[in-house]
C-alpha positions in Angstrom: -177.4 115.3 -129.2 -179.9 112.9 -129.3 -181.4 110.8 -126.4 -179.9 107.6 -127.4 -176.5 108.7 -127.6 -177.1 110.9 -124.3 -177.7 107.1 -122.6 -175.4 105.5 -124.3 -172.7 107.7 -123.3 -174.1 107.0 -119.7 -174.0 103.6 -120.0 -170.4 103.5 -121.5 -169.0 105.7 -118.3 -170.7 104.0 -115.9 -169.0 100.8 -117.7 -165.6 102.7 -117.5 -166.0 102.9 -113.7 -167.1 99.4 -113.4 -164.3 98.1 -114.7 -162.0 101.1 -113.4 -163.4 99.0 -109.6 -162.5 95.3 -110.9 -158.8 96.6 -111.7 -158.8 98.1 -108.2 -159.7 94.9 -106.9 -157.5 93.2 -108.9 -154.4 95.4 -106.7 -156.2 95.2 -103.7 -157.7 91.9 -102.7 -155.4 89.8 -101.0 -155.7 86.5 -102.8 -156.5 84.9 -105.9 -160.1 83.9 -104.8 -161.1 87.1 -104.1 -159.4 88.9 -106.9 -161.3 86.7 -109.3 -164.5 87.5 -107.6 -163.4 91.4 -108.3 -162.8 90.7 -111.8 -165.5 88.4 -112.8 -168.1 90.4 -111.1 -167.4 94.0 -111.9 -165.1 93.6 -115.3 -168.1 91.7 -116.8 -170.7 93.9 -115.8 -168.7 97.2 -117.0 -167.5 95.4 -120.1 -170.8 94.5 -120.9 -172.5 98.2 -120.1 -169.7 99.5 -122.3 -171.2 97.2 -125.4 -174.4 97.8 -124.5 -173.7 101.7 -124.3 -171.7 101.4 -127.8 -174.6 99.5 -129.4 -176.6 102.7 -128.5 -174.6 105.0 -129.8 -173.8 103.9 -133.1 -175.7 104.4 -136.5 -174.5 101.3 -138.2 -177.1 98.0 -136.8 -174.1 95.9 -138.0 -171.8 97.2 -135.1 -174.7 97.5 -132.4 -175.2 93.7 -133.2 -171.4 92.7 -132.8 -171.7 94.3 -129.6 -174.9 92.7 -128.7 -173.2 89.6 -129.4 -170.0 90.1 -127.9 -171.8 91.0 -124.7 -173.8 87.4 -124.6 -170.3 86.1 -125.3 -168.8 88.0 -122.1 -171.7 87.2 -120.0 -171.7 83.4 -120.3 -167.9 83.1 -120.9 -166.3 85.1 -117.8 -168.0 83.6 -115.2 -167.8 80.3 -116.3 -163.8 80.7 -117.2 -163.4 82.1 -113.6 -165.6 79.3 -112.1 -162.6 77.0 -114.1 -159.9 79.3 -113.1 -160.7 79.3 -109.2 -161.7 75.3 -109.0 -158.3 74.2 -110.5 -156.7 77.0 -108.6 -158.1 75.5 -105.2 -157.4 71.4 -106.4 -153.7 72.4 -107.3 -153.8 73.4 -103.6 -153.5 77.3 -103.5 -154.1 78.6 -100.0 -156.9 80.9 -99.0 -156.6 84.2 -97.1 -155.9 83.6 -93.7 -158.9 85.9 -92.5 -161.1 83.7 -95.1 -164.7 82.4 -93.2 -166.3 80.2 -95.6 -165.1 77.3 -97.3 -167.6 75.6 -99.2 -166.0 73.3 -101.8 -163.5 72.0 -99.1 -166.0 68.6 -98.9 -166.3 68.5 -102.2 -162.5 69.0 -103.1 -161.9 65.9 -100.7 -164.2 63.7 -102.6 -162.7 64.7 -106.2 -158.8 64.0 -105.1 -160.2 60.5 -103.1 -161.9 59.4 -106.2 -159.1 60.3 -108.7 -156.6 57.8 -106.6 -154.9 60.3 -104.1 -154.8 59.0 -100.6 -156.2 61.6 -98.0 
């Protein structure tokens, strides 16, 4: 075996794992917010190592570029869809955990149902 493929395999199992972690966190986590943090953070990494990894490994440029591309596609399309999924999740007034410290967008939440006519 070649070099290339030696890495790419590397980069396709450590891929595996990443996205073996995100579906554990998906079971895991105890509420929406956090299991979108599991699977936007880790399922777009390993998804994106496993393209990269395939890219490596194949002979054909065609499919090393569809995976190149698919990748750019993952990178800037996950977070952003999760960023949409957790903002409308939080306005249509899902609760956090209980054991939950932080809550940024609580303000900002306010001043979006004030200005779209809801009375506080």
């Amino acid at each position: 075996m070649s070099s290339n493929v030696i890495v790419g395999y590397i980069l396709i199992t450590i891929g595996a794992i990443f996205d073996f972690l995100g579906c554990v966190g998906l079971l895991r986590l105890p509420d929406v917010y956090n299991r979108l943090q599991a699977a936007t953070k880790s399922v777009t990494l390993g998804t994106m190592m496993i393209l990269v990894g395939t890219a490596v490994v194949t002979a054909n440029p065609w499919v090393g570029l569809k995976a190149i591309v698919c990748a750019v596609f993952i990178l800037l399309a996950s977070p952003t869809a999760a960023h949409a999924l957790a903002r409308g999740t939080y306005l249509a007034g899902v609760r956090m955990w209980d054991k939950s410290v932080v809550n940024k967008f609580k303000e900002r939440a306010e001043e979006l149902k004030y200005k779209s006519g809801e009375e506080k």
